[in-house]
C-alpha positions as CSV (number, residue, x, y, z in Angstrom):
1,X,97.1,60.6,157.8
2,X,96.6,57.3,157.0
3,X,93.5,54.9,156.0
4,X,94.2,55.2,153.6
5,X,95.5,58.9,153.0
6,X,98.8,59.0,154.9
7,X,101.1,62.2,154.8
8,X,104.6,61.5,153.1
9,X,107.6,63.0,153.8
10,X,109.8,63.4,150.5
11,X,113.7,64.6,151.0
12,X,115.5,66.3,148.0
13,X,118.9,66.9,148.3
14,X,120.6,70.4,146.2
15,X,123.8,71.2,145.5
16,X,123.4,74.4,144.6
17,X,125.6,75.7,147.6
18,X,128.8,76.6,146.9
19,X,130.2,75.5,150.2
20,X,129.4,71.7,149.5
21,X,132.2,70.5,147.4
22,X,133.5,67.6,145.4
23,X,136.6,65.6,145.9
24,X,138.9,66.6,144.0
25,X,142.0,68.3,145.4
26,X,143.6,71.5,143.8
27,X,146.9,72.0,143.1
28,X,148.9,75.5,143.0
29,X,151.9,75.4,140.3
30,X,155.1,74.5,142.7
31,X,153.4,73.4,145.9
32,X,152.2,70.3,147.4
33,X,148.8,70.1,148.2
34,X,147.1,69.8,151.5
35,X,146.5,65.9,151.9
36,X,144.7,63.5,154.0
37,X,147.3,61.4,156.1
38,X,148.5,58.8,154.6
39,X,145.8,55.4,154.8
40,X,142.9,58.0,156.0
41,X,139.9,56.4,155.7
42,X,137.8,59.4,155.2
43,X,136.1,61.3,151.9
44,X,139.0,63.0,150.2
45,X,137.9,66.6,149.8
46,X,139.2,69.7,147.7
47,X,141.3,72.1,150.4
48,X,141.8,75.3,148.1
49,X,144.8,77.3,149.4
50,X,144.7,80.8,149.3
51,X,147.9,83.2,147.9
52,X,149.3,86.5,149.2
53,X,147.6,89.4,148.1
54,X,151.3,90.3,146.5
55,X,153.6,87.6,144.9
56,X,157.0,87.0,146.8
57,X,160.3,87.5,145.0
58,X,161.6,84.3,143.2
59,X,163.0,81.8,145.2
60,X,161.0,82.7,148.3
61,X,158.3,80.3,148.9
62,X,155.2,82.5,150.1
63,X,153.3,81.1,153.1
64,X,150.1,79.8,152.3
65,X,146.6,79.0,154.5
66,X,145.5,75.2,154.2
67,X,141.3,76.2,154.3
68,X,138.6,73.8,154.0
69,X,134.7,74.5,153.6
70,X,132.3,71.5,154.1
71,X,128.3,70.8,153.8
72,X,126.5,68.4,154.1
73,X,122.6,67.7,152.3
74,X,119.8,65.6,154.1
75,X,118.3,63.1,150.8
76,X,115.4,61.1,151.5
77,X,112.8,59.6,148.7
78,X,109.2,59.6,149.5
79,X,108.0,57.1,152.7
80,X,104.9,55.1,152.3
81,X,101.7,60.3,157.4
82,X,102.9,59.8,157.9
83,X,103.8,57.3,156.8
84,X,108.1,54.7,156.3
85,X,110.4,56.4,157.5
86,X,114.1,55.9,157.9
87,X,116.2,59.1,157.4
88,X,119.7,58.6,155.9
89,X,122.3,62.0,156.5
90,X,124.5,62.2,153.6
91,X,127.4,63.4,155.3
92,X,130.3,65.4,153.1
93,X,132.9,65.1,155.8
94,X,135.9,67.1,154.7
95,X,138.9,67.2,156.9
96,X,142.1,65.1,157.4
97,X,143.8,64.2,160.3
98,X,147.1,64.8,158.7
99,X,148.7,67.5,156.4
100,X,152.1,68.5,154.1
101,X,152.5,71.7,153.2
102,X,150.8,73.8,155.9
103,X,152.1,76.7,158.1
104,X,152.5,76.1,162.1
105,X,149.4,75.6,163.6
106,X,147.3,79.1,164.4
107,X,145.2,79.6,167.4
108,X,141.1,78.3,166.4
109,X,139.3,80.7,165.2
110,X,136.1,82.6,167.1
111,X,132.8,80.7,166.6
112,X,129.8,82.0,166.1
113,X,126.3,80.4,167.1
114,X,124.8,77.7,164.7
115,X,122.7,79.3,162.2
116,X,119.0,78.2,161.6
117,X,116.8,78.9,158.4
118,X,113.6,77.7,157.2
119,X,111.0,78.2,154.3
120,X,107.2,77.0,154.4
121,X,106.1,77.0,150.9
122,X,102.0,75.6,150.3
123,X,101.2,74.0,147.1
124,X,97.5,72.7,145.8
125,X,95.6,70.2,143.5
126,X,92.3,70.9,142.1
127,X,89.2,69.3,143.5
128,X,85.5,69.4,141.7
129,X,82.0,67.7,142.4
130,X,79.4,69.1,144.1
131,X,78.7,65.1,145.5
132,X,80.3,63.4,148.5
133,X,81.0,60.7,145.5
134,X,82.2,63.2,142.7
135,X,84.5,64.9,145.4
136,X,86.3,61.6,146.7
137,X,86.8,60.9,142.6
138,X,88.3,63.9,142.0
139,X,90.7,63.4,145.1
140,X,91.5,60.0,143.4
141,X,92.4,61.4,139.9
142,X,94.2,64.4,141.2
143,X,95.6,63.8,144.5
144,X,98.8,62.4,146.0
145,X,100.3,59.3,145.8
146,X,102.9,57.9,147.8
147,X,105.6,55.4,146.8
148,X,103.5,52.6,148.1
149,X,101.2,53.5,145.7
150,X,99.0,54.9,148.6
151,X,96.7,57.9,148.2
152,X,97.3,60.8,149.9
153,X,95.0,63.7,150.4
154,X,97.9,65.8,152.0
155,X,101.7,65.6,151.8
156,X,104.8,67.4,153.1
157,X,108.3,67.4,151.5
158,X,111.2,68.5,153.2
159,X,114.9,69.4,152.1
160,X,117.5,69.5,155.2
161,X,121.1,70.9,154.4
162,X,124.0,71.5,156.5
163,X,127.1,74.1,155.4
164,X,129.7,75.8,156.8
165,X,131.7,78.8,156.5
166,X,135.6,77.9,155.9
167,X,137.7,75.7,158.0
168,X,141.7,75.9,158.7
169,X,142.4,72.7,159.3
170,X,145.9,73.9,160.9
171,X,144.2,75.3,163.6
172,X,144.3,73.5,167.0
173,X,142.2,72.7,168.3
174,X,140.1,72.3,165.2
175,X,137.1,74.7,164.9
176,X,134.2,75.0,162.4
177,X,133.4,79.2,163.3
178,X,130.0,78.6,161.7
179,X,127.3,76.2,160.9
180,X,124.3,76.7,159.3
181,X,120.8,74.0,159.1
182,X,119.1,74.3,156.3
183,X,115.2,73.3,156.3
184,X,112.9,73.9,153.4
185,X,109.1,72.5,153.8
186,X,106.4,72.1,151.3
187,X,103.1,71.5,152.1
188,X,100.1,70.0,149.3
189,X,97.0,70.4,150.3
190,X,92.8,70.2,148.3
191,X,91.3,72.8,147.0
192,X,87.9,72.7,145.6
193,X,87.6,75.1,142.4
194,X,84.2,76.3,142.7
195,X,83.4,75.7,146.7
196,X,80.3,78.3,146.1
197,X,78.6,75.6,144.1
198,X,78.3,73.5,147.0
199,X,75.5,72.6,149.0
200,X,75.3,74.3,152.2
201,X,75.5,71.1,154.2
202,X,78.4,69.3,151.5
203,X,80.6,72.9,152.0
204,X,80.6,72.6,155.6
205,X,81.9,69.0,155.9
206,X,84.5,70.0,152.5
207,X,85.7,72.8,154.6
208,X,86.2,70.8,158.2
209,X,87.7,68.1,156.0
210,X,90.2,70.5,154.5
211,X,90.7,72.4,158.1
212,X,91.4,69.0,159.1
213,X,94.0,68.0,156.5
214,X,95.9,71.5,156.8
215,X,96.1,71.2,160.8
216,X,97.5,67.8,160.5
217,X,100.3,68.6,157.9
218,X,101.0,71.9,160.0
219,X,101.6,69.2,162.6
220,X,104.4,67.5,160.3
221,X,105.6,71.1,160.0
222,X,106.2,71.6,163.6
223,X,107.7,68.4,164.4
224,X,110.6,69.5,161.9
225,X,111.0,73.3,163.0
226,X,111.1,71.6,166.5
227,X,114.1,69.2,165.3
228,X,116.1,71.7,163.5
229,X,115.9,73.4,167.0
230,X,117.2,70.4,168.3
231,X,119.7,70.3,166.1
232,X,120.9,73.5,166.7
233,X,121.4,72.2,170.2
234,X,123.4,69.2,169.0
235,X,125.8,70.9,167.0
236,X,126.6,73.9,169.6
237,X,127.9,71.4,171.8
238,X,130.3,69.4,168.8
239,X,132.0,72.7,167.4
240,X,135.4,72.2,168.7
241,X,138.1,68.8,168.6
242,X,141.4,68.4,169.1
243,X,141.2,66.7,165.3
244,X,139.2,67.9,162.6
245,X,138.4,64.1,161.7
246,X,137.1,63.9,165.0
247,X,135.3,67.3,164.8
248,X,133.4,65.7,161.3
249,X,132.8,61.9,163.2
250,X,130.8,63.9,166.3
251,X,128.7,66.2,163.8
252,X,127.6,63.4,161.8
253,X,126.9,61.6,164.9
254,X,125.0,64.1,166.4
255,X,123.3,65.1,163.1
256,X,121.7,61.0,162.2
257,X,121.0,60.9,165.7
258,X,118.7,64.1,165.4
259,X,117.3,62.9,162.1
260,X,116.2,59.5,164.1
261,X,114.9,61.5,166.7
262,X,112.6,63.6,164.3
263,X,111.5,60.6,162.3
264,X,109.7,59.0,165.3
265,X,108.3,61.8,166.4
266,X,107.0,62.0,163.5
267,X,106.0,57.7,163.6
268,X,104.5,58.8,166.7
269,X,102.4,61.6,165.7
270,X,101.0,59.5,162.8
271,X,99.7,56.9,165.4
272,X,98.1,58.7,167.7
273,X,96.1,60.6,165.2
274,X,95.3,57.5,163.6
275,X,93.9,56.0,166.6
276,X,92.0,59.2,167.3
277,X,90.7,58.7,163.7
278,X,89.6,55.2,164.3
279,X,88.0,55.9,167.6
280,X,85.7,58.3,165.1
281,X,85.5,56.3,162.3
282,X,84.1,52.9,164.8
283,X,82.2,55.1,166.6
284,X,80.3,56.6,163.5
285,X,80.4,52.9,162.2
286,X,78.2,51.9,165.6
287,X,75.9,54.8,165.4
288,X,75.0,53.8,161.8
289,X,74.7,49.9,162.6
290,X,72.2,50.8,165.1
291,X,70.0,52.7,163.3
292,X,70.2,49.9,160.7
293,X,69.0,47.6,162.6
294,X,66.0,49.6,164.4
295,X,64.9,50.0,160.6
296,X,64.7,46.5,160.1
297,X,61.6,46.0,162.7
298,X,60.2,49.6,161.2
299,X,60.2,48.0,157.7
300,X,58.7,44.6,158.8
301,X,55.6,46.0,160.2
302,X,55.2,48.4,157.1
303,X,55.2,45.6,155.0
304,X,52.7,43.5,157.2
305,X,50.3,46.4,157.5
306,X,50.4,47.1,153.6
307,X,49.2,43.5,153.4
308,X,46.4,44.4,155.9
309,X,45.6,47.5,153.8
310,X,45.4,45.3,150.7
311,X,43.1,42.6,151.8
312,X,41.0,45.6,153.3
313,X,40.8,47.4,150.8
314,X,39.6,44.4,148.6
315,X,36.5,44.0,151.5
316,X,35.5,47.4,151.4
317,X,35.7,47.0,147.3
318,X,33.2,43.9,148.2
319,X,30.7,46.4,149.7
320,X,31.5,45.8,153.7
321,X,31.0,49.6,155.2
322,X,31.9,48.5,159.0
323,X,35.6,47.2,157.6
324,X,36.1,51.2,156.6
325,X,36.9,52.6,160.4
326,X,39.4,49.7,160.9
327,X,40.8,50.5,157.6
328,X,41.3,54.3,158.4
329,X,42.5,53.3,161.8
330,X,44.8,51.0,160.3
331,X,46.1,53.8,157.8
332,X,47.1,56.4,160.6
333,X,49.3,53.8,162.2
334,X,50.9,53.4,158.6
335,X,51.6,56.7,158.1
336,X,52.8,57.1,161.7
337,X,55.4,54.6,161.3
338,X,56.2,55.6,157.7
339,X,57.0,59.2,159.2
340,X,59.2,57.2,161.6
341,X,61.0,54.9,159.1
342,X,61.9,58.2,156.8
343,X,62.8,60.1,159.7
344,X,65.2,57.1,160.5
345,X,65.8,56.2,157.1
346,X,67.3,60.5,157.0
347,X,69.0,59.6,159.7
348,X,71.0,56.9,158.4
349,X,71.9,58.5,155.5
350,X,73.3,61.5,157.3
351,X,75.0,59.1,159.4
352,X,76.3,57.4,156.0
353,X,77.4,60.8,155.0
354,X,79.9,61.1,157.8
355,X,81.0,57.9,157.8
356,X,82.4,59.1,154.5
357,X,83.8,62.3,155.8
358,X,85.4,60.5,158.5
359,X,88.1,58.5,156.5
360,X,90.7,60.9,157.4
């Protein structure tokens, strides 16, 4: 959310998978290696070949399998909610159009459906204060904070990662059997340390302000699970090509073009619950400027009857008895409009008071 706490988006990427590879090319003593085509433009990749489970007889060259594996990790540094947001796929694209060295063509391999796995983790800062004041301080000092240097009271970090299983680049047409997308979320939200030490009133707004936070994060959550559905979708339909180079071009097509499509839905989540927020904040902000100003009046005639009370007081003082009644008289419409002003005066506070809660 934003105004100013605006959810932020971080992408990590990990290599930790063994099926996301360098390029570097191995060689196996005596043979070429399986090569790009001469003046490919693409990423040059490591294609590992595998040997016969026995060695041939010397002299006999034994047939080989040209296999490739590829992967490909989603990176994106924290956006300045919600919000920011420009998603960059950092493709490993692994196959070449061209190759030396290989066997004759075999027939593609079966595919099997693209894979999707996720992970929800839920992290938390500490929050103290048993104040409206003291809390917002402690969100200060402990909270989030965005790139922009913005505050944030929640925040969701997400990892994407593509990999597949291997891929014989002899085959035709080309095939990748399987692909799996790879989403891990984190979610940060407050939590107060000692929410029993609250006032009854201060818990109930803390805990509808956290409720709040959580259900709009879960919201950032669900626009992702939704687009790694989506991209499930996108890469069922790019799983075969007559080239493997043009097998990689549609994938990373159809995986930036997913990423865009996620990003503003998320842009577009983040403005309609702004505007929602706004709508309360102004309408809070109206409430409160009204009550303001029927205090103003309320105050003016306290003040005017105090000075009435004064200079009465100072006749009765004087000794005039028939000025009493109109001073008693005068006194119950004081403390009639005094019980109105506090009751007001209550009211604006509380009023206040939300305000404050509202900034989400």
């Amino acid at each position: 959310m934003e105004n100013p706490h605006r959810s932020t988006r971080h992408l990590r990427a990990s290599l930790s998978d063994d099926r996301v590879f360098d390029n570097q090319t191995d060689r196996l003593k005596g043979k070429e290696p399986c090569t790009s085509a001469p003046g490919s433009s693409r990423p040059a990749v490591r294609r590992t070949r595998r040997r016969p489970r026995s060695s041939p007889p010397p002299g006999i060259a034994a047939d080989v399998d040209c296999v490739l594996r590829f992967g490909i990790v989603q990176d994106r540094e924290p956006e300045p909610r919600v919000s920011a947001r420009g998603v960059v796929a950092a493709l490993a694209l692994l196959a070449g159009p061209g190759l030396t060295a290989c066997s004759s063509p075999p027939p593609a391999p079966p595919r099997q459906p693209v894979g999707v796995e996720t992970s929800v983790s839920t992290g938390y800062y500490p929050v103290r204060g048993t104040t409206t004041a003291a809390i917002f301080s402690a969100i200060d000092a402990n909270g989030l904070v965005e790139t922009s240097g913005q505050r944030a009271v929640g925040m969701t970090s997400v990892e994407w990662k593509l990999t597949s299983g291997d891929v014989d680049v002899r085959a035709v047409p080309c095939v990748f059997p399987s692909l799996t997308v790879m989403l891990h979320l984190v979610v940060m939200l407050p939590r107060h340390e000692t929410p029993d030490d609250l006032p009854a009133d201060l818990r109930g707004r803390w805990e509808r302000f956290v409720a709040r936070v959580a259900a709009h994060e879960q919201r950032h959550v669900d626009i992702y699970r939704e687009g790694a559905k989506a991209m499930k979708a996108r890469l069922e339909a790019t799983r075969t090509a007559v080239s493997c180079a043009d097998l990689e071009k549609a994938i990373n097509a159809e995986w930036r073009a997913q990423q865009a499509d996620i990003e503003r839905a998320q842009v577009e989540f983040h403005a309609v619950d702004e505007t929602t927020a706004r709508s309360e904040r102004e309408a809070l902000q109206a409430r409160l400027d009204g009550t303001r100003a029927r205090l103003e009046p309320v105050d003016a005639d306290i003040r005017r009857l105090d000075a009435e009370l004064a200079d009465l007081r100072r006749q009765v003082d004087a000794g005039r008895a028939d000025l009493v009644a109109q001073h008693n008289a005068l006194n119950g419409q004081r403390r009639a409009l005094a019980e109105e002003y506090n009751r007001l005066v209550a009211d604006a506070n509380g009023l206040i008071d939300a305000l404050n809660w509202a900034r989400w």
